[in-house]
N, CA, C and O atoms as CSV, one atom per row, in Angstrom:
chain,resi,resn,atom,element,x,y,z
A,1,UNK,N,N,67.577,119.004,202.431
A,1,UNK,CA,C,68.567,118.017,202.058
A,1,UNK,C,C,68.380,117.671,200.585
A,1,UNK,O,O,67.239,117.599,200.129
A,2,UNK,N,N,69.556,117.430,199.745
A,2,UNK,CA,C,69.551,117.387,198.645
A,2,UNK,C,C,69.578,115.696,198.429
A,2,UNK,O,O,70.005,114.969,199.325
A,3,UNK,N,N,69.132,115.217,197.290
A,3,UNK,CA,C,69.139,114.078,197.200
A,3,UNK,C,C,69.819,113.502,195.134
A,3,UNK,O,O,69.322,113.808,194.050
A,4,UNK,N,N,70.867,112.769,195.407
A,4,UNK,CA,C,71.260,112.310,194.184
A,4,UNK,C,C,70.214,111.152,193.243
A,4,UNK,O,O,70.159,109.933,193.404
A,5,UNK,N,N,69.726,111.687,192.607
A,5,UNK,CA,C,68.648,111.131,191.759
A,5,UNK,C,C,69.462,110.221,190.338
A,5,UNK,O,O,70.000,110.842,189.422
A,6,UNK,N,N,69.405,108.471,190.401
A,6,UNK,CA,C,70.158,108.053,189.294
A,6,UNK,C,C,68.560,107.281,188.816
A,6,UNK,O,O,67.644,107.093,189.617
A,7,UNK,N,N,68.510,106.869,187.158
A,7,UNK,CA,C,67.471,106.208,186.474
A,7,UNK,C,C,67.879,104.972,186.344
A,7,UNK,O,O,68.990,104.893,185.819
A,8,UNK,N,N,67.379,103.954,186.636
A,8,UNK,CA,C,67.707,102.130,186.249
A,8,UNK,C,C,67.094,102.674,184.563
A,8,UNK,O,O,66.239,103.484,184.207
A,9,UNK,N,N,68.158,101.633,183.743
A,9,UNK,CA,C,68.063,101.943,182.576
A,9,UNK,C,C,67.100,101.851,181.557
A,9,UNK,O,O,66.985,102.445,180.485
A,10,UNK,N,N,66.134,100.600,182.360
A,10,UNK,CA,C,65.217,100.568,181.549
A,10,UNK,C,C,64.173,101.693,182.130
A,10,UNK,O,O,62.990,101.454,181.887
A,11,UNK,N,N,64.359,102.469,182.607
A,11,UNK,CA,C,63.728,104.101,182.658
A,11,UNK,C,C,64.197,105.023,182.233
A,11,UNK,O,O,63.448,105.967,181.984
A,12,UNK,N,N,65.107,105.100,182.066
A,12,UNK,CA,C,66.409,105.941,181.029
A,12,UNK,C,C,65.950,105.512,179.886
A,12,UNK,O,O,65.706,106.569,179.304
A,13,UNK,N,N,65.658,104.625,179.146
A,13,UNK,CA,C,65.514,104.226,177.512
A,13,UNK,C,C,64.087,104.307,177.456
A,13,UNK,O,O,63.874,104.090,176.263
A,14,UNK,N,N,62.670,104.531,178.154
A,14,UNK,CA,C,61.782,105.197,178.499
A,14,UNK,C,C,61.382,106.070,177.875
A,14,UNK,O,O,60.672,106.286,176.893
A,15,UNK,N,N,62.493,107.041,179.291
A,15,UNK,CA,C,62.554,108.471,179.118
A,15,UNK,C,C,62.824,109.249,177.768
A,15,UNK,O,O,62.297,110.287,177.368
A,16,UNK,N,N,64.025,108.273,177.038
A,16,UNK,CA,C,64.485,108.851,175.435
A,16,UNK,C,C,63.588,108.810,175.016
A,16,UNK,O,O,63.132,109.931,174.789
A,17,UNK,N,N,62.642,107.583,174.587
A,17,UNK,CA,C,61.608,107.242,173.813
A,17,UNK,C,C,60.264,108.479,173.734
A,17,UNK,O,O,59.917,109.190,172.791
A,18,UNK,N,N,59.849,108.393,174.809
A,18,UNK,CA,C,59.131,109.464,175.065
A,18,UNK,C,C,59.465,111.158,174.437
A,18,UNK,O,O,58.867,111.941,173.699
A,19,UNK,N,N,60.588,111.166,175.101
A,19,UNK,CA,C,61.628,112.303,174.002
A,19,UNK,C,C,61.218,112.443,172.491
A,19,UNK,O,O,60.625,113.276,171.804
A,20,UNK,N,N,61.696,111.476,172.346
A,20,UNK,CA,C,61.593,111.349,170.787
A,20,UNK,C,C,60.562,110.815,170.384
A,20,UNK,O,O,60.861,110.145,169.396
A,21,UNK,N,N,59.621,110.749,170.580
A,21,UNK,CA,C,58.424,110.578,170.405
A,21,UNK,C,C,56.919,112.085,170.594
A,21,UNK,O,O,55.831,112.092,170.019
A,22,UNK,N,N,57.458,113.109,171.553
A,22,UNK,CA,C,56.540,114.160,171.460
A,22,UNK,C,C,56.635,114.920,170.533
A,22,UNK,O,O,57.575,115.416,169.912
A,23,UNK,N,N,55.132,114.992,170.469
A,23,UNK,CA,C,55.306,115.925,169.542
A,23,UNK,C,C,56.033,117.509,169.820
A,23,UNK,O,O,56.789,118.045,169.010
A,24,UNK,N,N,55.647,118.066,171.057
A,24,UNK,CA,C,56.752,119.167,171.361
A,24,UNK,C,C,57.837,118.918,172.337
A,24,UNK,O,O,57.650,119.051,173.547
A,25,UNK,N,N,59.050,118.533,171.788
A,25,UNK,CA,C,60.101,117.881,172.192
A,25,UNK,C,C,60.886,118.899,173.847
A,25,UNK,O,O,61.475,118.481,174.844
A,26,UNK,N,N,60.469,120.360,173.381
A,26,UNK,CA,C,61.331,120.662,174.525
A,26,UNK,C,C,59.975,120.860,175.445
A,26,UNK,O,O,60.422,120.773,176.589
A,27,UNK,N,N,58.773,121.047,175.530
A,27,UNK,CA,C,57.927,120.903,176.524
A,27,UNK,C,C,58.441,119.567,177.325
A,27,UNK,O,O,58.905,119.651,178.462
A,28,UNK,N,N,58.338,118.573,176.761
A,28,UNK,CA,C,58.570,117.359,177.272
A,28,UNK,C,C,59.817,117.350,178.667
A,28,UNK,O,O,59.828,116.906,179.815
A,29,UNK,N,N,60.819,118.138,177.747
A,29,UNK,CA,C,62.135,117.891,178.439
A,29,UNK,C,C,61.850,119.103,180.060
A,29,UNK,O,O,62.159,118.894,181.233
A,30,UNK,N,N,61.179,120.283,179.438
A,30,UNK,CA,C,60.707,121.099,180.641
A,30,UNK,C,C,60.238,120.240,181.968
A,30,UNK,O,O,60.678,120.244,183.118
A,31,UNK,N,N,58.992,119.382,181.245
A,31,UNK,CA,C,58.361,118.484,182.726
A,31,UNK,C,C,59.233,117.816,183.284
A,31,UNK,O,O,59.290,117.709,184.509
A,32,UNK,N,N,60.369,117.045,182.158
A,32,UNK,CA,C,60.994,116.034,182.890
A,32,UNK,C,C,61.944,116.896,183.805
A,32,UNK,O,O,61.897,116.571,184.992
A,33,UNK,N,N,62.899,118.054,183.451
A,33,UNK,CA,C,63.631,118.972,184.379
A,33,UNK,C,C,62.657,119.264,185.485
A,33,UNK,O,O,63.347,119.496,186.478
A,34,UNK,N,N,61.079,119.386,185.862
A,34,UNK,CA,C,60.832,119.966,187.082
A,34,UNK,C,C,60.323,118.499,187.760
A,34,UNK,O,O,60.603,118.366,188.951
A,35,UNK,N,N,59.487,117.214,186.999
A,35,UNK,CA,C,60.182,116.257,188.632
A,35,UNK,C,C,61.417,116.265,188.367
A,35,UNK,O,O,61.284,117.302,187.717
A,36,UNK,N,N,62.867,115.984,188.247
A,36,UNK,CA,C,64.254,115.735,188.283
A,36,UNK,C,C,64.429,117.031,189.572
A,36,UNK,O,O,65.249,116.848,190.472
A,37,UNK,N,N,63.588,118.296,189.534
A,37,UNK,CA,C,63.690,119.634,190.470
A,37,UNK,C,C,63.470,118.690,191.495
A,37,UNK,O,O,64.465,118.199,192.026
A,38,UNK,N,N,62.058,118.260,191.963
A,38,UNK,CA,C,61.379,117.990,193.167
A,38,UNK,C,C,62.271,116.665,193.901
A,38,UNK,O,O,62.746,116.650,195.037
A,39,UNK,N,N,62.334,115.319,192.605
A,39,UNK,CA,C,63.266,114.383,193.338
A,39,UNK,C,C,64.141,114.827,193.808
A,39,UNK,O,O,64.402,114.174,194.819
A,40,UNK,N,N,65.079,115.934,193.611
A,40,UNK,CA,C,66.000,116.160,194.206
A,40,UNK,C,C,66.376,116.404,195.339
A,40,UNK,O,O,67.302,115.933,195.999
A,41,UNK,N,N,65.030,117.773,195.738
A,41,UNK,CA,C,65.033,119.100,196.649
A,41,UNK,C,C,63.820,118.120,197.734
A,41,UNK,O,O,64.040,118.252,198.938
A,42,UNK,N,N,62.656,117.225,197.365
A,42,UNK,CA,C,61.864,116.825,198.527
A,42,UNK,C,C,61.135,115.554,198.225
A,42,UNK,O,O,59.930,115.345,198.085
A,43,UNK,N,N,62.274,114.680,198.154
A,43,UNK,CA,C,61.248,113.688,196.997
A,43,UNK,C,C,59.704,112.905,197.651
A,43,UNK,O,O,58.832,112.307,197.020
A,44,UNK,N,N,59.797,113.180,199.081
A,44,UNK,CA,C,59.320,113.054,200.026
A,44,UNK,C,C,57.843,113.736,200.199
A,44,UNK,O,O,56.895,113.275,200.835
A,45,UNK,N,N,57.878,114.451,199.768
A,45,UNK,CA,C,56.647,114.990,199.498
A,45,UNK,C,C,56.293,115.513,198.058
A,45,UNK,O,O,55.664,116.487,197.645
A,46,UNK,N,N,57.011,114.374,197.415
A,46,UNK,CA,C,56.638,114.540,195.352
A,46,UNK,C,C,55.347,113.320,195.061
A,46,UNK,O,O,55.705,112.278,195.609
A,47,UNK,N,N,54.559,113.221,194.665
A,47,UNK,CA,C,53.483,112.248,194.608
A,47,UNK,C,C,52.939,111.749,195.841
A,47,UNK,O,O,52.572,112.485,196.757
A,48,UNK,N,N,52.881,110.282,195.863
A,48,UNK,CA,C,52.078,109.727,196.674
A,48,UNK,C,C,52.558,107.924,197.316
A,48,UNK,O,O,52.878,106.992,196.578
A,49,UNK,N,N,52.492,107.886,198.473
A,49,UNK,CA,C,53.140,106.625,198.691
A,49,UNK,C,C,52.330,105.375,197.879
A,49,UNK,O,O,51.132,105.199,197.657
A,50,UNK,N,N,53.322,104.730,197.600
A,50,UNK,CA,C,52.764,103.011,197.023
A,50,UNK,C,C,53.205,102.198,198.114
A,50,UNK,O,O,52.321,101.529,198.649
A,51,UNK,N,N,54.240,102.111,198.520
A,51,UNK,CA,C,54.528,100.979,199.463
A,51,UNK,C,C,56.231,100.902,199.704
A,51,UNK,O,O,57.162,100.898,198.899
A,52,UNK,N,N,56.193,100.857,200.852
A,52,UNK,CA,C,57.654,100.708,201.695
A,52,UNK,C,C,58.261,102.021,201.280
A,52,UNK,O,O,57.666,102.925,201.866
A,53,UNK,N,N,59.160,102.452,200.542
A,53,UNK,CA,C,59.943,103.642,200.386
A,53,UNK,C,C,59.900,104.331,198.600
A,53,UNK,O,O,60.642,105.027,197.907
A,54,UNK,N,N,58.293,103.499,198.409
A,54,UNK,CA,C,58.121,103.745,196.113
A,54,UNK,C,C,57.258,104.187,196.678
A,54,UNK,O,O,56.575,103.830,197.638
A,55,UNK,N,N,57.328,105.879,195.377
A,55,UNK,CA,C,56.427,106.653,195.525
A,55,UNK,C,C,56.202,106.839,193.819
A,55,UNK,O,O,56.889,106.461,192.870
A,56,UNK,N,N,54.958,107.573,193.893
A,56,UNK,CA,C,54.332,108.041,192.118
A,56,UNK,C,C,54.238,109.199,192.063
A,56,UNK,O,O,53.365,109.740,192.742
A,57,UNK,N,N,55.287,110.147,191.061
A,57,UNK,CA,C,55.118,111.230,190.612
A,57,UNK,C,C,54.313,111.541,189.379
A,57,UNK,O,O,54.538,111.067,188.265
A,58,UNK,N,N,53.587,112.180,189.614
A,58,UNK,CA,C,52.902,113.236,188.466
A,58,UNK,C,C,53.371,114.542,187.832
A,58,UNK,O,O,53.152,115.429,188.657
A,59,UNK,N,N,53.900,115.029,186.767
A,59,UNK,CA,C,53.821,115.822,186.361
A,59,UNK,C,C,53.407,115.878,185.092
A,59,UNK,O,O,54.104,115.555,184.131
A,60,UNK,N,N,51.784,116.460,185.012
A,60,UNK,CA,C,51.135,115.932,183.830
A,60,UNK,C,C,52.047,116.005,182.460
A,60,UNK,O,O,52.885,116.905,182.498
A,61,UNK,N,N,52.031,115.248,181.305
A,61,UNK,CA,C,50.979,114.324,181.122
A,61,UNK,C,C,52.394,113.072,181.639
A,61,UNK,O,O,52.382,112.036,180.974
A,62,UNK,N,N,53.420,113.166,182.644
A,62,UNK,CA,C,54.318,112.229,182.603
A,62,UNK,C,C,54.525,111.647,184.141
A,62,UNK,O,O,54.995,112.312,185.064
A,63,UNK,N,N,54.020,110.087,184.242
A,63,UNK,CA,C,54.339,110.013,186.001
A,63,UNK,C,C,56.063,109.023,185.999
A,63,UNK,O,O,56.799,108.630,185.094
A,64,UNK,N,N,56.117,108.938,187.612
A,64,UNK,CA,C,57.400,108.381,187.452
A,64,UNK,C,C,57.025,107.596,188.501
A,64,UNK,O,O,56.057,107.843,189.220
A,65,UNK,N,N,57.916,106.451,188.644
A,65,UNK,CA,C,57.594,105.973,189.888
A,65,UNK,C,C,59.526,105.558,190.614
A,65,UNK,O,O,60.570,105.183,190.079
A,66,UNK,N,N,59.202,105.827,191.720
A,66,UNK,CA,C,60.617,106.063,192.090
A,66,UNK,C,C,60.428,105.659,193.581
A,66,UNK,O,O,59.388,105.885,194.200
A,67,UNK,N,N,61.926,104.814,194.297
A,67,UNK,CA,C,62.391,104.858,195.625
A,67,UNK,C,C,63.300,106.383,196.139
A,67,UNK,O,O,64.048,107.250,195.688
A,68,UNK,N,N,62.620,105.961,197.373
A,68,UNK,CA,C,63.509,106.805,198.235
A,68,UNK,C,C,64.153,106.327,198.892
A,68,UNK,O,O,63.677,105.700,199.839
A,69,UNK,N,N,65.447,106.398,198.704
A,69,UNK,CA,C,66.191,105.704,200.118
A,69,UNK,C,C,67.038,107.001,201.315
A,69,UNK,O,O,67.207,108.137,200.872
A,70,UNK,N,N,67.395,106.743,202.442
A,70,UNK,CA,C,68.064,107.270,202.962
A,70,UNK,C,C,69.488,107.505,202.957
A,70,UNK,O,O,70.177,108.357,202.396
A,71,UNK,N,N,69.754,106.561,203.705
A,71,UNK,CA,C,71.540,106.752,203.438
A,71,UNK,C,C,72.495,106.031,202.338
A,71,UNK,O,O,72.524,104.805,202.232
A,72,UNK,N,N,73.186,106.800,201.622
A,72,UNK,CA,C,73.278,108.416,201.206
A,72,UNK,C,C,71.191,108.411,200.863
A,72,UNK,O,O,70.202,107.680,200.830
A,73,UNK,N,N,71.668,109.829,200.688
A,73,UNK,CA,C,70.122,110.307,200.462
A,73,UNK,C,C,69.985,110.312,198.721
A,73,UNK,O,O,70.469,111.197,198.015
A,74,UNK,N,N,69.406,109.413,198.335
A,74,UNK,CA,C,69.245,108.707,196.761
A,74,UNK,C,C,68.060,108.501,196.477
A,74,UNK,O,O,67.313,107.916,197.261
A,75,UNK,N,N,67.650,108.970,195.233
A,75,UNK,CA,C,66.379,108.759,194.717
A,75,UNK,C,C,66.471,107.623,193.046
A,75,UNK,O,O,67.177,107.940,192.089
A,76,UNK,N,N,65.890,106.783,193.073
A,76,UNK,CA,C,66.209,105.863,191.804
A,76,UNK,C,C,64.978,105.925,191.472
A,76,UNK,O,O,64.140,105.554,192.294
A,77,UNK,N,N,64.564,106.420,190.162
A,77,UNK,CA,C,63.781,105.827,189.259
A,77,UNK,C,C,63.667,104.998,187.992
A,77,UNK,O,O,64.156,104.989,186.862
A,78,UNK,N,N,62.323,103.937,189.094
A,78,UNK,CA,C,62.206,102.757,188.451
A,78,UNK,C,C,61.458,103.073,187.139
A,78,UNK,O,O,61.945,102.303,186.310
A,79,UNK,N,N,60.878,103.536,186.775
A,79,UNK,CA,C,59.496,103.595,185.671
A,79,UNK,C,C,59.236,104.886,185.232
A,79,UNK,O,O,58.922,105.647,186.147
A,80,UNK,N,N,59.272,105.431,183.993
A,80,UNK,CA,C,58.510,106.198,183.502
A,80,UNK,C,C,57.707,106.086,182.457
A,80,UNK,O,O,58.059,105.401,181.496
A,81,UNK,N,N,56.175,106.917,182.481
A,81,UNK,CA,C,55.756,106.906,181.418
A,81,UNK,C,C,54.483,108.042,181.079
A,81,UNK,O,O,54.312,108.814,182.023
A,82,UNK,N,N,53.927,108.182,180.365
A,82,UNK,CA,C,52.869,109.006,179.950
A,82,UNK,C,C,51.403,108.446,180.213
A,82,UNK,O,O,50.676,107.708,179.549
A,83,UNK,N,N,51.242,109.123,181.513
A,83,UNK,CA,C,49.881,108.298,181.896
A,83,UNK,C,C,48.396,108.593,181.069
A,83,UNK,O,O,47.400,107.886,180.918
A,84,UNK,N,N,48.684,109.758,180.685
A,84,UNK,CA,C,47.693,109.933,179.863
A,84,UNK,C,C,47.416,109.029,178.418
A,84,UNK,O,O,46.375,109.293,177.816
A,85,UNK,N,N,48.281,108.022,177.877
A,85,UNK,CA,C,48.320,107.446,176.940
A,85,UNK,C,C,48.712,106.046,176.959
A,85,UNK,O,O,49.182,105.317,176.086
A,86,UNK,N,N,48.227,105.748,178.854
A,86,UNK,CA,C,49.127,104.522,179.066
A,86,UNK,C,C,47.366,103.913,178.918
A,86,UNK,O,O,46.442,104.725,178.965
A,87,UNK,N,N,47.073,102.183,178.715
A,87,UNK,CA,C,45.723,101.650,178.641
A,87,UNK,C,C,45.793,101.631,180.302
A,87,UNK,O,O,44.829,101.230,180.955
């Protein structure tokens, strides 16, 4: 089952930042295209549960943290950031 993946904005303006901020700009955009792959295709088994239906993706060096909901089948992410550079 496929799932429609939208960003609350203050993860969207994040996500740019980060963008524009690496130093190799299309590596960056690579990681972010393969979680955007997984939320899509199994978000369900992408990271690790936090609580009720928020889960934490990893794809080094960038995690996300995101709901799953069911009906429609929707994935929203709340948070992104670079864990490797977060305190």
């Amino acid at each position: 089952m496929s799932h429609a993946v939208f960003w609350v904005p203050e993860a969207d303006e994040k996500l740019q930042a980060l963008i524009t901020a690496a130093p190799e700009e299309q590596g960056l955009i690579r990681i972010v295209r393969e979680i955007d792959f997984w939320l899509a295709r199994d978000p369900l088994n992408f990271g690790e549960s936090r609580f009720d239906t928020v889960r934490l993706g990893v794809v080094r060096p960038i995690a996300v943290l995101f709901d799953v909901l069911d009906d429609p089948p929707t994935v929203i992410v709340l948070d992104i950031w670079n864990f490797e550079r977060r305190p």
